[in-house]
C-alpha positions as a Markdown table, in Angstrom:
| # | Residue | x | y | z |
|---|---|---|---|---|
| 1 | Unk | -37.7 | -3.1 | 69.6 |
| 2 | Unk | -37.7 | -5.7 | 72.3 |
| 3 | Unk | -37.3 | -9.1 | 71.3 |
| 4 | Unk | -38.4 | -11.2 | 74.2 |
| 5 | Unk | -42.0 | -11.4 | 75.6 |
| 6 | Unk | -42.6 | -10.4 | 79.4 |
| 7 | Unk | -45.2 | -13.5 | 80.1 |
| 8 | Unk | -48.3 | -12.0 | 82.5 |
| 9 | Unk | -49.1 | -14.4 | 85.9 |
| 10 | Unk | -52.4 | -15.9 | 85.3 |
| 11 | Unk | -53.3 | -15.0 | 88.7 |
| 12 | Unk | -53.0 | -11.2 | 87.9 |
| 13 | Unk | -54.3 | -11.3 | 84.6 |
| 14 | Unk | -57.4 | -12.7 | 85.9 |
| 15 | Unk | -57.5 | -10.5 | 88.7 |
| 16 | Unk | -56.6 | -7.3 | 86.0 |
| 17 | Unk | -60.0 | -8.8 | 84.1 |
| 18 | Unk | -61.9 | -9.0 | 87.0 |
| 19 | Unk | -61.4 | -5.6 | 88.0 |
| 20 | Unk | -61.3 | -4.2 | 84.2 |
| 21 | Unk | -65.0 | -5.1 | 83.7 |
| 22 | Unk | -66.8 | -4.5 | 87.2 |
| 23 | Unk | -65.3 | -1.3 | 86.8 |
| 24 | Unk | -65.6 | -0.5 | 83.1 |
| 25 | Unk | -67.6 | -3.0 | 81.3 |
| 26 | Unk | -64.6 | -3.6 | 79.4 |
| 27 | Unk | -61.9 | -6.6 | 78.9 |
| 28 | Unk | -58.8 | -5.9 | 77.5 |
| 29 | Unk | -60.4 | -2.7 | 76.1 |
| 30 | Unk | -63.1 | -4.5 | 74.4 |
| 31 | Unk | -66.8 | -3.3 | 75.5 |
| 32 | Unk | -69.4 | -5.8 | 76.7 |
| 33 | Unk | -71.5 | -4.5 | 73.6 |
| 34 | Unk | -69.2 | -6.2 | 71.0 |
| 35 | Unk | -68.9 | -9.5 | 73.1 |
| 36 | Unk | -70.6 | -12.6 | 71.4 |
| 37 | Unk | -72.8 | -14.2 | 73.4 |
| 38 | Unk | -74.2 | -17.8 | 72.1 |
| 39 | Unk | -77.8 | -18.8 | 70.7 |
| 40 | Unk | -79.1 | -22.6 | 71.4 |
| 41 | Unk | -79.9 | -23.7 | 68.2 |
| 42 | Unk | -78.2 | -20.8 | 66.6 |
| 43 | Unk | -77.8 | -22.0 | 62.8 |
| 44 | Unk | -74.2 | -20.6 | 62.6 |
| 45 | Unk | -73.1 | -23.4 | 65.0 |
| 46 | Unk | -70.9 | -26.6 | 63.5 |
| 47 | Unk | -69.5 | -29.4 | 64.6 |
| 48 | Unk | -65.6 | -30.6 | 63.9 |
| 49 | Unk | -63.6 | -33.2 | 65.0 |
| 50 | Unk | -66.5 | -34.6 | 67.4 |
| 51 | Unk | -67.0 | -31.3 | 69.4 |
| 52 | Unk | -69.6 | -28.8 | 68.9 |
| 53 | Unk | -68.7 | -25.1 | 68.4 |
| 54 | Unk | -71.0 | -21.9 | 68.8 |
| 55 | Unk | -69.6 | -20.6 | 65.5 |
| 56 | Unk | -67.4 | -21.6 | 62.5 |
| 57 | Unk | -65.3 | -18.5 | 62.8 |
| 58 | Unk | -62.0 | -18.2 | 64.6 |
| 59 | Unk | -58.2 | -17.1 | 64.3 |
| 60 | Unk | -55.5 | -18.8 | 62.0 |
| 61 | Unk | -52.2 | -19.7 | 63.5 |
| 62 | Unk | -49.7 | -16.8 | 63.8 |
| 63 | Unk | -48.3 | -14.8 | 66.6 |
| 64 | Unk | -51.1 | -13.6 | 67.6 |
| 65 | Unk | -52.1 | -16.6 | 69.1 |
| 66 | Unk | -49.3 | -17.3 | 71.3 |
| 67 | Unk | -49.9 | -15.4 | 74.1 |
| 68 | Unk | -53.1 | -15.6 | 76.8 |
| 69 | Unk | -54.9 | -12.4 | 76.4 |
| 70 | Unk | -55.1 | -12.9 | 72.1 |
| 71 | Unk | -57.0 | -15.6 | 72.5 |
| 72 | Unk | -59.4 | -14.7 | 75.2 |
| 73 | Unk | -59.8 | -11.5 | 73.4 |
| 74 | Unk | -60.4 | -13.7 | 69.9 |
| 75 | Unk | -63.2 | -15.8 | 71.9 |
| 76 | Unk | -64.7 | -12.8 | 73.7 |
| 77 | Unk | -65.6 | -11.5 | 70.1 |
| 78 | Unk | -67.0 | -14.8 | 68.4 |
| 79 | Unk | -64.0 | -16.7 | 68.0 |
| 80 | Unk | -64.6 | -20.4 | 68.6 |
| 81 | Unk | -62.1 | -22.2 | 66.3 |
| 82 | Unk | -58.6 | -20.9 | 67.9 |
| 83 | Unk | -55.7 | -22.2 | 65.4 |
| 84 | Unk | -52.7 | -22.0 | 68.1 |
| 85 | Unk | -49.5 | -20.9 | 67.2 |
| 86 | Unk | -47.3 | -23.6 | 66.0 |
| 87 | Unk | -44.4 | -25.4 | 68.1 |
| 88 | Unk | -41.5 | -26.9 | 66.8 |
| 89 | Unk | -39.0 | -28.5 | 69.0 |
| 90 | Unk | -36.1 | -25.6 | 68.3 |
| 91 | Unk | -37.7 | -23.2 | 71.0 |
| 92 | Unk | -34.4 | -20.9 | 71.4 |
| 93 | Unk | -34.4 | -19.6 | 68.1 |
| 94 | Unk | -33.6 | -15.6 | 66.9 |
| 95 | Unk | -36.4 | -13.8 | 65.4 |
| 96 | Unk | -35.7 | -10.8 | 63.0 |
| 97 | Unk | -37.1 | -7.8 | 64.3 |
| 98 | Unk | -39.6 | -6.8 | 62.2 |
| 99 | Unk | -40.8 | -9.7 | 61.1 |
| 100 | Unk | -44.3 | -8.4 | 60.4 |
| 101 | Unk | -45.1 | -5.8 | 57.6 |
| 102 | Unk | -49.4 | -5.6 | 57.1 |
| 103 | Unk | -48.9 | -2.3 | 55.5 |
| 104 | Unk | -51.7 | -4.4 | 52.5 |
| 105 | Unk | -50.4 | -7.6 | 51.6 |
| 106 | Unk | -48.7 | -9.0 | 54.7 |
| 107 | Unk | -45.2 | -10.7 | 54.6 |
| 108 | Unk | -43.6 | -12.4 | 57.2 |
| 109 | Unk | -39.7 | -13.4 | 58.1 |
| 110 | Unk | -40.7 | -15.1 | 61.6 |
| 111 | Unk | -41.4 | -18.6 | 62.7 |
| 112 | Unk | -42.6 | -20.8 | 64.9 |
| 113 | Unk | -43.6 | -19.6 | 68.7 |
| 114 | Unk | -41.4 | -17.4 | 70.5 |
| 115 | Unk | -41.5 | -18.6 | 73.5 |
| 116 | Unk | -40.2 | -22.1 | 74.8 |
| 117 | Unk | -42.4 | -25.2 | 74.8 |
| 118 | Unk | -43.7 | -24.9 | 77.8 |
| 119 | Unk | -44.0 | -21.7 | 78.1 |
| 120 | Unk | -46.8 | -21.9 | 75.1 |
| 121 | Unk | -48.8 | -24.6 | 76.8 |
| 122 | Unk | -48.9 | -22.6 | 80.0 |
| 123 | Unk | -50.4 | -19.6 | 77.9 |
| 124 | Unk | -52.7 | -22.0 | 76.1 |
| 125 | Unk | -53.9 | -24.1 | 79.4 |
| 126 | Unk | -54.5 | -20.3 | 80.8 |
| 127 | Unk | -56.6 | -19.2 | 78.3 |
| 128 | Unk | -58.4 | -22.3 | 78.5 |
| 129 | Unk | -58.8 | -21.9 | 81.9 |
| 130 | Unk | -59.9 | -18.4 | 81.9 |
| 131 | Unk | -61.9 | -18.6 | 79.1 |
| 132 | Unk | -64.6 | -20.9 | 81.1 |
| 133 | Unk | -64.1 | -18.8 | 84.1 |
| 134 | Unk | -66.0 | -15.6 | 81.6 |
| 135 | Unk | -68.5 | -18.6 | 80.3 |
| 136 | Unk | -69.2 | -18.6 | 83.7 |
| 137 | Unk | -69.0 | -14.9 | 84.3 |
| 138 | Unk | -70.7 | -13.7 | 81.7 |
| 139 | Unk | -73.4 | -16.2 | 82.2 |
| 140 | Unk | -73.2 | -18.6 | 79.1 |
| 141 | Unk | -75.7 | -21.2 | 79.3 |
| 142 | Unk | -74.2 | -23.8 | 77.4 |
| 143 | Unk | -72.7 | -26.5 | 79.6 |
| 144 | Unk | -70.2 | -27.4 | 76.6 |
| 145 | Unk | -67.5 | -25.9 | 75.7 |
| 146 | Unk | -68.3 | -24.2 | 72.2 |
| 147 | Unk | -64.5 | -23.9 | 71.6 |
| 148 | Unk | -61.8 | -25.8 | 69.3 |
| 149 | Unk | -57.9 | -25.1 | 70.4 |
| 150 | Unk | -56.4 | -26.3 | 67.3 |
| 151 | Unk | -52.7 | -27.0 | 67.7 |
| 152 | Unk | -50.3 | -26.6 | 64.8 |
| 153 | Unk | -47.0 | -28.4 | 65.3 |
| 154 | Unk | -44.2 | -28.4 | 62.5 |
| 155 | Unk | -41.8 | -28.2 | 61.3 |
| 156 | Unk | -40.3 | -32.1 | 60.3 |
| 157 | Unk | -40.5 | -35.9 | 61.5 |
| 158 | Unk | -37.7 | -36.0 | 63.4 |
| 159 | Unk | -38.7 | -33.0 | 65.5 |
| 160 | Unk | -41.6 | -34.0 | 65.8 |
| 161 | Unk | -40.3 | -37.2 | 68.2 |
| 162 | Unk | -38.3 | -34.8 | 70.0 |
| 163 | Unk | -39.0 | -34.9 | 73.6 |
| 164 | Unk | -40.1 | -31.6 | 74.2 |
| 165 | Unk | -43.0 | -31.8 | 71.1 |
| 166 | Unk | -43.6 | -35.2 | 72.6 |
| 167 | Unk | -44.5 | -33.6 | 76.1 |
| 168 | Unk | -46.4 | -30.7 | 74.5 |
| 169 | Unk | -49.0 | -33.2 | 72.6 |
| 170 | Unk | -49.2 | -35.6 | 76.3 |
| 171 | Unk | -50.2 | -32.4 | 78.1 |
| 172 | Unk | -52.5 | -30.8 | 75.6 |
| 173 | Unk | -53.9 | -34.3 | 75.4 |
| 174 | Unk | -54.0 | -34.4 | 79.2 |
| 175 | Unk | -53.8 | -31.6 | 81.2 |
| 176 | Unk | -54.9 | -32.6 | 84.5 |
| 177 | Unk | -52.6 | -31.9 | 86.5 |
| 178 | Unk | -50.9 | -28.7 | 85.6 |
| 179 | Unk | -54.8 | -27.5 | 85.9 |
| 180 | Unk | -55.6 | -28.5 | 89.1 |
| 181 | Unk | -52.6 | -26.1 | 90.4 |
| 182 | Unk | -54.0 | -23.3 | 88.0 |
| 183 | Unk | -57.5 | -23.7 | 89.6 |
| 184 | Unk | -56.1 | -24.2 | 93.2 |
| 185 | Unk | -54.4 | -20.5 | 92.6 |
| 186 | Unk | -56.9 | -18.9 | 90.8 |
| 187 | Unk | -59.6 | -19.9 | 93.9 |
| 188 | Unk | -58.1 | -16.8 | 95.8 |
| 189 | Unk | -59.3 | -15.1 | 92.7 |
| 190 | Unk | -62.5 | -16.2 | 91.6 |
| 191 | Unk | -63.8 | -18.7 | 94.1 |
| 192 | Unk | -66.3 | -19.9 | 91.7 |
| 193 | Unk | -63.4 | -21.5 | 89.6 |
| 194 | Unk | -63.9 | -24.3 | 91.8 |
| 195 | Unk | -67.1 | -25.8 | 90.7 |
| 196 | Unk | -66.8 | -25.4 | 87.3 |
| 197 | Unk | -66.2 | -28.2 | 84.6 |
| 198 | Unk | -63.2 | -27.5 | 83.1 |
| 199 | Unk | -62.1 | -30.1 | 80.5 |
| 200 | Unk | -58.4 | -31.7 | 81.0 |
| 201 | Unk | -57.8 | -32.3 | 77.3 |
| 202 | Unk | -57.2 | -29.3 | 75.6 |
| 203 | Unk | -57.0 | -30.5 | 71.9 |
| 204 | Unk | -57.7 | -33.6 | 70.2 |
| 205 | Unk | -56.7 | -32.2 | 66.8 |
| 206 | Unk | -53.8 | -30.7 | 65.2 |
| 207 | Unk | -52.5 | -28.9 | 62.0 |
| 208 | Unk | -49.2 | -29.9 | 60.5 |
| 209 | Unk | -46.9 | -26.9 | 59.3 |
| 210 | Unk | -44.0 | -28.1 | 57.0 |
| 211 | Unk | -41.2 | -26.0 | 55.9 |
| 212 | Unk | -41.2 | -25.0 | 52.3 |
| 213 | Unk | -39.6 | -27.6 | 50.7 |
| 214 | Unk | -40.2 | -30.6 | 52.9 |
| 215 | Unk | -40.3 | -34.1 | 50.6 |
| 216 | Unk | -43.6 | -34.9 | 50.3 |
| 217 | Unk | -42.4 | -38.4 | 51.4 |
| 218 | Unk | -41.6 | -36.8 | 55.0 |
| 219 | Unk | -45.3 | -34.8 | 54.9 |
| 220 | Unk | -47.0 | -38.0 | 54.4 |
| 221 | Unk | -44.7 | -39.5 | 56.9 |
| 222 | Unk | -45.8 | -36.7 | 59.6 |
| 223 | Unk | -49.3 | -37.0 | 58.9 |
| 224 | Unk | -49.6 | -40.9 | 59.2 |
| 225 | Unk | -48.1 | -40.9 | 62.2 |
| 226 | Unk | -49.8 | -38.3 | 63.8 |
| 227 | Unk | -53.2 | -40.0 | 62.5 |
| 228 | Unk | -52.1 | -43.6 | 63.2 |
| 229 | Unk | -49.7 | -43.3 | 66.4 |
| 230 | Unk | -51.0 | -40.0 | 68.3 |
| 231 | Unk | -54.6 | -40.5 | 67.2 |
| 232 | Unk | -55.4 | -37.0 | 66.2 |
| 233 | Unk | -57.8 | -35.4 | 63.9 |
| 234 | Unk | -55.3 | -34.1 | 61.4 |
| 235 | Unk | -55.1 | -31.5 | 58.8 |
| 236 | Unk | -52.5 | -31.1 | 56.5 |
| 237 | Unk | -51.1 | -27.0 | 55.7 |
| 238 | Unk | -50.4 | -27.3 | 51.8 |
| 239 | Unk | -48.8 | -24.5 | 49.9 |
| 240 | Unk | -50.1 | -22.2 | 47.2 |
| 241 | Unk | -47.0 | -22.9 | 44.7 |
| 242 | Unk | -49.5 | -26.2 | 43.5 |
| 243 | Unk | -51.3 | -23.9 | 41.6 |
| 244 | Unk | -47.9 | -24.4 | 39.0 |
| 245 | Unk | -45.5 | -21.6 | 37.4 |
| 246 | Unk | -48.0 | -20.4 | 35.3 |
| 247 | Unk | -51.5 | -20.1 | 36.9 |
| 248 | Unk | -50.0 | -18.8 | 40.0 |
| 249 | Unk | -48.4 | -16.1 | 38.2 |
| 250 | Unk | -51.0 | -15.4 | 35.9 |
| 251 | Unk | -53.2 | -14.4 | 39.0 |
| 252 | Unk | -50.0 | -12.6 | 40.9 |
| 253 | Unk | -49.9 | -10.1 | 38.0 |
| 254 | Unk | -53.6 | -9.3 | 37.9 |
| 255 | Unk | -53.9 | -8.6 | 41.5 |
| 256 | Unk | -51.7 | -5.4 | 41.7 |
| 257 | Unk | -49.5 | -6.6 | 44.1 |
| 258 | Unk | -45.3 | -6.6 | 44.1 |
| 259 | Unk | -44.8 | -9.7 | 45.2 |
| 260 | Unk | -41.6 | -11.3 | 43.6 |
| 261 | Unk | -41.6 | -15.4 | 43.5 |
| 262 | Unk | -38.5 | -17.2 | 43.2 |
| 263 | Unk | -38.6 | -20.6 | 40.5 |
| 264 | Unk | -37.0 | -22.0 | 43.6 |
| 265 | Unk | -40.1 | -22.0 | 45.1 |
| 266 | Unk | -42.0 | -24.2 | 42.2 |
| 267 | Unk | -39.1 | -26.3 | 42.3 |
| 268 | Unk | -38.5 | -28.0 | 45.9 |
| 269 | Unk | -42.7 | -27.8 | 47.1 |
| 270 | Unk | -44.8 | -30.6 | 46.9 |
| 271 | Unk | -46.3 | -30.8 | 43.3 |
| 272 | Unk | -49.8 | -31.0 | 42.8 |
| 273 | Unk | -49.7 | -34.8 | 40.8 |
| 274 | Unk | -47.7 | -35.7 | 44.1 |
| 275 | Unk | -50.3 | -34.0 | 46.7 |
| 276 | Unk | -53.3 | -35.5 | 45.2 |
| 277 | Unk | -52.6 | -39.3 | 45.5 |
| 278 | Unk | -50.5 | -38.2 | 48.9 |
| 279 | Unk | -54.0 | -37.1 | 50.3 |
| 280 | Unk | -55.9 | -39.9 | 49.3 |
| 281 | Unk | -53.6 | -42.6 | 51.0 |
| 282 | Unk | -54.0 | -40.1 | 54.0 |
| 283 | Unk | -57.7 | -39.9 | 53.5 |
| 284 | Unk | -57.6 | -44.1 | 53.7 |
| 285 | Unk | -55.9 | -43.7 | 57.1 |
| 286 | Unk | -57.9 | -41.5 | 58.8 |
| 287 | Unk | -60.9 | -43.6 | 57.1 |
| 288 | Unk | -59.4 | -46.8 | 58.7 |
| 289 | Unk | -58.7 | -45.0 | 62.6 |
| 290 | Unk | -62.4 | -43.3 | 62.4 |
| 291 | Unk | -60.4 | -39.7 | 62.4 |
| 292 | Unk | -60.7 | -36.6 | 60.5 |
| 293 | Unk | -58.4 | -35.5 | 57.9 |
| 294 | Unk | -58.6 | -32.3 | 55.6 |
| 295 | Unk | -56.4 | -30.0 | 54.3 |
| 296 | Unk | -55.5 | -26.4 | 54.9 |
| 297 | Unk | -55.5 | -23.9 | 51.8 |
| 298 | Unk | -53.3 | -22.4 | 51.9 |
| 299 | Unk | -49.8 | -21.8 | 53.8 |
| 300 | Unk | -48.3 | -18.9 | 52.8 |
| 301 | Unk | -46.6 | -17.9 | 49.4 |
| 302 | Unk | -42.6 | -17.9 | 49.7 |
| 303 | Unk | -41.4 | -14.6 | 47.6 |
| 304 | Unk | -38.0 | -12.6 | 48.1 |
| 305 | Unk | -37.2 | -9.9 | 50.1 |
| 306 | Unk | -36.9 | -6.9 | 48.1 |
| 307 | Unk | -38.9 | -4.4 | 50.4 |
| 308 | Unk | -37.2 | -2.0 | 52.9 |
| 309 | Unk | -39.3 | -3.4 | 56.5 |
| 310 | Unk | -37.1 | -6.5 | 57.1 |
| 311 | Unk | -33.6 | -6.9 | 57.5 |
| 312 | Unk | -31.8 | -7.3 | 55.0 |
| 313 | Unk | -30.0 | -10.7 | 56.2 |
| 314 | Unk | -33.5 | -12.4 | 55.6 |
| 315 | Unk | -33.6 | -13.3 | 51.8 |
| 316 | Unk | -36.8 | -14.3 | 51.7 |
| 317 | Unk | -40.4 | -13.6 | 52.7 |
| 318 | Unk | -44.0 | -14.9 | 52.9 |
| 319 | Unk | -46.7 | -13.9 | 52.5 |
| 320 | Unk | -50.1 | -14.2 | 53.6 |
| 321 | Unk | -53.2 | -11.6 | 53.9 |
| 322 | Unk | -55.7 | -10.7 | 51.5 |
| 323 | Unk | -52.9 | -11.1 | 48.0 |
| 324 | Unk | -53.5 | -15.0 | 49.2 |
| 325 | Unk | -57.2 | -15.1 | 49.0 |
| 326 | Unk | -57.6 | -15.5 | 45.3 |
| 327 | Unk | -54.7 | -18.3 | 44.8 |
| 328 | Unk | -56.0 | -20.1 | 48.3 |
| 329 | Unk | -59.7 | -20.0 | 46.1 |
| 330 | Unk | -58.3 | -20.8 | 42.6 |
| 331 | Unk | -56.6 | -24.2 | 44.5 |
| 332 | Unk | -59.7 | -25.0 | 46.2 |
């Protein structure tokens, strides 16, 4: 199993798109049939973080939204809120291979992106790009957007002030003129490109991802300064171990599933009488800067690694799926 990522040139994965539907009807497989194509006034749209979307629907953070063609293929079918896969500033780092097992319940051994910093903003300023070149395609009539790139950035403070994170929010923030060379190349492509409105700001929100384990005095720390310094709507990732020993076993054993928790994992994440006045100070904050703040239920559950998919120098795993649902809802 490979365990690098062969990145596509925008300029030929446009072109491969291009030719993919005039000849089949088709985008990366997907027929024209099953794309979503926006109401005006449909009821399902929302608005969040001072931006209108077609639909409250989208993708969560994960790997498959590192890479251009997930996300184009997420919006072509009615995704509009597009939870990017998280940075952190160590972007050299070995990934376990597998690190995905969705056999039911899905567990995880992997991390943040696999690609270097700036390798993920190029894929995210592409599908940006190309993403308003198929509004226009396909004939969209909405002048705005419709879309949310959410960026999820982790995994502590200090890495967080790291240069390299540092450059990723400025560019996400302002993208001008990495996209002016992406639309002066793609005009050999689709000519169009160059009278369309294409936003320079990519995001103006972002999730924080902490480790499990991370002092709650370092989440809040994160979170302030991302509200109060980098001005961003912010949403906090919490973890499902909240729920207590007890409650969150008490659902594990009803739902049928093997999942083995470790006490360790009760006994260095954020307890719940610590999250709650933890929120509200951040709450006050985002009051005070006229931002957004919520809270993401929930990150996923840390358990051991006593299954045959990963390797066995990983001693834990998380996971995530459908076993999640019912201790994400009993938190809520």
């Amino acid at each position: 199993m490979t365990d690098h990522f062969t990145l596509i040139p925008v300029g030929l994965m446009l072109k491969n798109i291009l030719d993919e539907f005039q000849h089949t009807n088709r985008i990366f497989g997907i027929h024209q049939s099953l794309f979503f194509f926006p109401v005006k006034d449909d009821p399902i749209c929302a608005s969040r973080f001072g931006q209108w979307i077609e639909t409250p629907i989208g993708v969560a953070a994960g790997p498959h939204t590192q890479l251009t063609q997930n996300i184009v293929a997420a919006w072509l079918t009615g995704a509009r809120f597009i939870e990017l896969k998280t940075i952190q500033t160590l972007d050299e780092l070995h990934v376990s291979k597998p690190c995905i097992d969705m056999q039911d319940e899905g567990y995880n051994c992997e991390w943040s992106q696999e690609l270097k910093i700036h390798e993920s903003f190029d894929q995210y300023l592409n599908a940006w790009i190309i993403i308003h070149v198929l509004k226009d395609l396909l004939g969209h009539q909405q002048k705005q957007t419709g879309l949310i790139f959410n960026m999820s950035v982790g995994y502590n403070y200090q890495g967080i002030l790291n240069e390299n994170v540092q450059w990723f929010l400025q560019h996400m923030d302002n993208a001008a003129e990495a996209l002016q060379q992406k639309i002066k190349l793609l005009s050999q492509v689709y000519p169009k490109i160059k009278k369309l409105k294409i936003p320079a700001r990519l995001s103006n929100n972002v999730t924080l991802s902490t480790m499990h384990g991370c002092p709650p005095q370092e989440i809040e720390q994160i979170a302030h300064y991302l509200l109060a310094e980098k001005k961003l709507h912010t949403t906090v990732k919490l973890n499902p171990t909240l729920l207590g020993k007890q409650t969150l076993h008490d659902i594990m054993s009803q739902s049928g599933f093997d999942t083995r928790i470790p006490d360790a994992a009760f006994e260095h994440d954020l307890k719940y009488k610590e999250a709650v006045p933890m929120l509200q100070r951040l709450q006050a904050t985002s009051d005070e800067m006229g931002l957004s703040f919520s809270v993401k239920l929930t990150n996923t559950l840390e358990s051991e690694n006593h299954k045959l998919v990963f390797p066995s120098n990983e001693p834990m795993m998380y996971m995530s799926g459908r076993a999640l649902h019912p201790l994400s809802v009993k938190l809520a």
